[in-house]
N, C-alpha and C positions, 0 to 999 in steps of 0.2 A: 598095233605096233608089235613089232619083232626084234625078241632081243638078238644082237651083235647083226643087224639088217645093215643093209648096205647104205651107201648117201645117194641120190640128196633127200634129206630129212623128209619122210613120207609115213602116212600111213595109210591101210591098207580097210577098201571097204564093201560091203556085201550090200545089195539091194535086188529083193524080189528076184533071187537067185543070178544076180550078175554081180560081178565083181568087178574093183577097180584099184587102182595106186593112186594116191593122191598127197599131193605136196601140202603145205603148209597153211594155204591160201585158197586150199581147197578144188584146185586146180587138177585134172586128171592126167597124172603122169604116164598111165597104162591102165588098160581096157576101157569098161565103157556102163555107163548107168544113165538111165536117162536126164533129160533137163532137170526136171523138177525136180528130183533126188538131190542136182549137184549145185543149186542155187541153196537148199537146203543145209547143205555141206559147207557151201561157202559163208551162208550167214553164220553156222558152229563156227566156222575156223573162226569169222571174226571176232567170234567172243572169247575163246578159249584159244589161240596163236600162243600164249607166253603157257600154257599148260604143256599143252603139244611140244615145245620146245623145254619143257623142263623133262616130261616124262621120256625124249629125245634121248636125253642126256643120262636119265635113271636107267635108261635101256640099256647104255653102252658101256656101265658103270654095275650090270649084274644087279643093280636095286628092284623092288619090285614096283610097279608101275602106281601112280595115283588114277582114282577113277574121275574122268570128267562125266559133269552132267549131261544127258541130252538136250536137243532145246525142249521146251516145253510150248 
C-alpha cells in the first residue's frame, strides 16, 4: 500500500518480476501475475480482509502501516 493512493481500496503486488493492483478480495485490478500467485493472494486476502482495511485507513490518516503476516 501507498499512502494517500487512490480508491478503490487496493494493494499493490510484485511476483517473479510482474506486477499487479489488487483489490481487497484479491482480485486483480491492473496488470497481471500468473494463476497460482493469485489464488495465493486470494487465500491472504481471506485471512487478513479486516487488516487490509484497517492499514486502508492508517494509510490515509499518515499513520504508519501494521505488518501482516504471509501465509505460511
Amino acid at each position: 500500500m501507498y499512502y494517500d493512493d487512490h480508491k478503490p481500496q487496493h494493494f499493490h503486488v510484485a511476483y517473479e518480476g510482474l506486477e499487479a493492483m489488487c483489490d481487497f478480495d484479491g482480485k486483480i485490478i491492473k496488470g497481471h501475475i500468473p494463476t497460482k500467485a493469485q489464488k495465493l493472494i486470494q487465500e491472504w486476502c481471506e485471512i487478513h480482509k479486516s487488516d487490509l482495511e484497517e492499514n486502508w485507513e492508517r494509510a490515509r490518516q499518515d499513520k504508519p502501516l501494521n505488518w501482516i503476516e504471509p501465509l505460511k
